[in-house]
C-alpha positions in Angstrom: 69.1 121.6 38.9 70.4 120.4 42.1 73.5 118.2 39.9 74.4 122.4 38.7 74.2 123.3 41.8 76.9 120.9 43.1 78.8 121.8 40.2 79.0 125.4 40.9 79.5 124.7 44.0 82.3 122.5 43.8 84.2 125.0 41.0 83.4 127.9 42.9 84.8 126.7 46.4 88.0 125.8 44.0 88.0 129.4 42.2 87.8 130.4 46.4 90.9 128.0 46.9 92.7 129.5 44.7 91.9 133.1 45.9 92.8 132.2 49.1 96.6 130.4 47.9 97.3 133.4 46.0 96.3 135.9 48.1 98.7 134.1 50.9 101.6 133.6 49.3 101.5 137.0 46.6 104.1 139.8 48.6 101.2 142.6 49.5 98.5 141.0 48.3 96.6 139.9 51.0 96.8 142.9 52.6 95.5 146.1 52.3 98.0 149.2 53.3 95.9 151.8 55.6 98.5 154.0 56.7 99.2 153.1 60.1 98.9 149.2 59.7 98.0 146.6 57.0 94.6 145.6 56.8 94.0 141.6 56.2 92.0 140.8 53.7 92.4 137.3 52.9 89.6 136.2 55.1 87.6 137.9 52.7 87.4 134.4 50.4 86.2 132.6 52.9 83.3 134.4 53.9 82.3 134.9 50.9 82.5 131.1 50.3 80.2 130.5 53.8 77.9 132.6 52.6 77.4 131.7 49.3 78.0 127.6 49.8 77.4 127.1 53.9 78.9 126.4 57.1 81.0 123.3 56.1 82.6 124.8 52.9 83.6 128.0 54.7 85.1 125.8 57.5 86.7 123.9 54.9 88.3 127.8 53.2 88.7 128.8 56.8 90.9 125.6 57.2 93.2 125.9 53.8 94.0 129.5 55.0 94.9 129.0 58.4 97.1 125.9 57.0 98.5 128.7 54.0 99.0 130.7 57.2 101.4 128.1 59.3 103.0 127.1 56.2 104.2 130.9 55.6 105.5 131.3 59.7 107.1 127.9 59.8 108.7 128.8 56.3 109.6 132.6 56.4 109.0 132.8 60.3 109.1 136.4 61.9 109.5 137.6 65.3 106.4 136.1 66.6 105.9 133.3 64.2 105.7 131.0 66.9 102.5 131.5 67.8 101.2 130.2 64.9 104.0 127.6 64.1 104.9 124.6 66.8 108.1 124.4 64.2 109.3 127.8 65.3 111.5 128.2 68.9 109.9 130.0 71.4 112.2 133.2 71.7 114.5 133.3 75.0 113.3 130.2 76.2 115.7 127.8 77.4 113.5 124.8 77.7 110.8 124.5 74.9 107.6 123.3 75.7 106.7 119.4 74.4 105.7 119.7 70.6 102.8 118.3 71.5 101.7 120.6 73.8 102.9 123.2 70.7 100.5 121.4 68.1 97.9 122.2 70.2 98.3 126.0 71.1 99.2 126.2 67.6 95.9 124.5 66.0 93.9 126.7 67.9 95.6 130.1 67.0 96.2 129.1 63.4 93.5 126.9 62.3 90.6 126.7 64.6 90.3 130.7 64.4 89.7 130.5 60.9 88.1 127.6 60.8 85.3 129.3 62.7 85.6 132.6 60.4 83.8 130.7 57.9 81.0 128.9 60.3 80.4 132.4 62.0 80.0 134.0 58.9 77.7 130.7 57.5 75.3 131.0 60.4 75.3 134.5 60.7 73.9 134.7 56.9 71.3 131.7 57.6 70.4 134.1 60.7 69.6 137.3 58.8 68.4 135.5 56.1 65.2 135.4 58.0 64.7 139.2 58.9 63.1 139.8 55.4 63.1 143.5 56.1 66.6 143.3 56.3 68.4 144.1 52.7 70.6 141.6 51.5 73.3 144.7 51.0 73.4 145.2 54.9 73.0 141.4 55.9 76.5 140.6 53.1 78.6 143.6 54.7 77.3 142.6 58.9 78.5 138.9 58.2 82.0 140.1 56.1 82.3 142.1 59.4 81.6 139.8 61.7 84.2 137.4 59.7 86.8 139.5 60.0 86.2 140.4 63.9 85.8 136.8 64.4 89.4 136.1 62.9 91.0 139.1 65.0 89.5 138.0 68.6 90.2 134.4 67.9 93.4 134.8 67.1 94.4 137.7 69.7 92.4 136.1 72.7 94.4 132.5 71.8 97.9 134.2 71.7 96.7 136.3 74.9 95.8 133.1 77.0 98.2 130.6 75.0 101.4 132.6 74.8 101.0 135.3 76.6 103.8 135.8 78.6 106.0 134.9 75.3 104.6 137.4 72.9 105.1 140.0 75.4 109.0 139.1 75.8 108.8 138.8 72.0 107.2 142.4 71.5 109.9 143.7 74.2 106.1 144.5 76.2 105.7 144.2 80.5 103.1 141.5 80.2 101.5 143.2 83.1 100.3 145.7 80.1 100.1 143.1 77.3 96.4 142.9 77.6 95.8 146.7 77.0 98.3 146.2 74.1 96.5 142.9 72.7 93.2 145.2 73.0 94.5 148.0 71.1 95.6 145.4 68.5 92.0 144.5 68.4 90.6 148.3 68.4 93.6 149.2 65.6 93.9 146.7 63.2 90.2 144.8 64.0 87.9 148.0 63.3 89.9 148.8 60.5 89.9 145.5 58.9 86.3 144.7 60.2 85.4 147.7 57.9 87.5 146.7 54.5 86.3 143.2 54.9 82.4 144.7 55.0 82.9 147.0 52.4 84.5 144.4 50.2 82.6 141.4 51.1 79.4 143.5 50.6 80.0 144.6 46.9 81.5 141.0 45.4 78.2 139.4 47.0 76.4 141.8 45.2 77.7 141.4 42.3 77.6 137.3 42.4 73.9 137.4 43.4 73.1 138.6 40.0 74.7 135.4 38.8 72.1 132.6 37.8 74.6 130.2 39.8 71.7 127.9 40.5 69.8 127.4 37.4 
């Protein structure tokens, strides 16, 4: 039993892996049109893969799309690519700062936020796992939200204290107002995709707890 369960484990974090590639690089894909923004979806692999498998295999998904994710800005950068690439030029900025210093900022926006979208999302699960009154339904859609939410204030609080003045001057924004802009960002696009992730997250987990995975 437990040689099966490394097995599925190992092909299932590889059928995640592939979700995840996919998902990153297919135009439209990973994202989910709502209207007024696109909803991000691609963290959705990787909480279901903490959940399912634990901490360190969601850290690991968390990892592969955060590196999917600075492999698409330094490659097909955008206006504020830099934040997530140390390859990309800071926008009217005479003097770049050290690349070192860049790797750094960069790790933590692009990689350590989702990085932690999988070990939040791990824990969380281990955590409601022991309210038994709870349902599983409601415990599967609280941690695809709190994936998802995880992802957004990572992401928005690192570019807020890492490159904040930049991504103001990038976004054409007073950075006297770019933290009401940053939280209406996270209000906007965070709810919104906080919501798609449960939704989602809650009926594929679901649907794979029917699966004699372990057996």
């Amino acid at each position: 039993m437990e040689k099966n369960s490394r097995q599925f484990d190992t092909v299932f974090t590889g059928i995640l892996c592939g979700l995840i590639i996919i998902m990153s690089f297919v135009p439209f894909l990973g994202f989910i049109p709502l209207g007024f923004m696109n909803a991000t979806i691609i963290q959705i692999p990787v909480i279901i893969g903490a959940v399912m498998l634990g901490p360190k295999r969601g850290a690991f998904l968390g990892l592969l799309f955060g590196l999917t994710s600075l492999w698409k800005n330094t490659t097909a950068p955008n206006l504020t690519s830099f934040v997530f690439s140390p390859f990309v030029p800071i926008p009217m900025l005479a003097e770049q700062e050290p690349l070192f210093i860049r790797i750094l900022k960069c790790a933590f926006i692009c990689l350590f936020s989702r990085v932690m979208i999988g070990i939040v999302s791990a824990y969380l699960n281990s955590f409601l796992k022991k309210r038994r009154a709870l349902p599983a339904s409601v415990r599967n859609m609280a941690c695809g939200a709190a994936g998802a939410i995880t992802n957004t204030i990572f992401v928005m609080g690192g570019i807020y204290f890492l490159y904040g003045e930049a991504y103001a001057g990038a976004n054409s924004v007073n950075v006297s107002l770019l933290s009401k802009v940053i939280s209406g960002i996270i209000l906007t696009q965070g709810i919104p995709e906080a919501v798609v992730s449960a939704i989602i997250c809650g009926a594929v987990l679901k649907a794979l707890g029917r699966l004699p995975h372990k057996m």
